[in-house]
N, C-alpha and C positions, 0 to 999 in steps of 0.2 A: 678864310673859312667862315660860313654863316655861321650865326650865334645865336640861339632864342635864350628866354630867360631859364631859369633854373626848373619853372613846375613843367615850362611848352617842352624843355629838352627831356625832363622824363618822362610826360606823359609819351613824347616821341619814340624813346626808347622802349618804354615798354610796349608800344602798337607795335614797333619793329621785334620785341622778342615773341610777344604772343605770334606772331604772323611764322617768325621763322619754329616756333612749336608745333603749332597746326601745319606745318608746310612737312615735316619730320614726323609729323602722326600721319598724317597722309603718304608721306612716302617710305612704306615698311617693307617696299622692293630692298630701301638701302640698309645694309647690313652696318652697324657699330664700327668693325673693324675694317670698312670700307672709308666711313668717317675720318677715321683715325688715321688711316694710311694715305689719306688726300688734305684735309684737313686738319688733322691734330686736335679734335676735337670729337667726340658724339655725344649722343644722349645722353649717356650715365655722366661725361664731364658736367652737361648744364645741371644737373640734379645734383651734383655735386656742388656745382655754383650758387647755388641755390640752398642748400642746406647752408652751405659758409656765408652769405649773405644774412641768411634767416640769424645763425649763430652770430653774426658781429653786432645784429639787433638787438640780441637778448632772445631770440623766439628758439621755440624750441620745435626743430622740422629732424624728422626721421632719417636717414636715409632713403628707405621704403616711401616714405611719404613725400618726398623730396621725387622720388622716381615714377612714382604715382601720378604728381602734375607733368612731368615731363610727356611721360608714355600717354597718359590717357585714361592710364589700367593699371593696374599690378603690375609690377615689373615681369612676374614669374608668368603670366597669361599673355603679355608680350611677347617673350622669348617659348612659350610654348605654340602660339600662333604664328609668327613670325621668325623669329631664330633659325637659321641657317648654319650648318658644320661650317668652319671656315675652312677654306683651302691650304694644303701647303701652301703656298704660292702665297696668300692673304696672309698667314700667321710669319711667313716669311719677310715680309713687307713690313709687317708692323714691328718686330722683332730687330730688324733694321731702322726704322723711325722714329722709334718712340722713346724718348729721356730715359737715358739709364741713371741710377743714383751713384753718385760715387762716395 
């Protein structure tokens, strides 16, 4: 496996997260819970990742504000411009998928 130093590896990574955020602001065809049910992962998780990052720093980032950098926007003017009902079928799927707590 290549190895750059510590600053090339995160400068690397963060070119690779900003890219996959703008690739996710751009594509607002794709629904959250399409995310989810393919990958295990959407938006609100990286804002979530984000917050807990922010938090293991000491910084203090919102939720909201956390979803904010993700989206672009308000999360709420996201899902009012973009948000789609899911389907049976999608809420089916994720219901199926997704980590239950035990």
């Amino acid at each position: 496996m290549k190895t750059f130093d510590t600053q090339t590896t995160l400068e690397l990574e963060a070119a690779a997260f900003r890219r996959l955020v703008d690739h996710l602001r751009a594509r607002t065809d794709v629904q959250n819970i399409d995310l989810m049910n393919l990958a295990g992962f959407c938006r609100n998780c990286l804002s979530n990742w984000m917050a807990e990052a922010a938090a293991g720093k000491g910084l203090a980032l919102s939720k909201d504000e956390a979803r904010e950098i993700i989206y672009g926007m308000p999360y709420r003017e996201w899902q009012a411009k973009y948000q789609k009902e899911a389907s049976a079928e999608q809420q089916a799927a994720f219901e199926k998928s997704r980590p239950h707590e035990h």
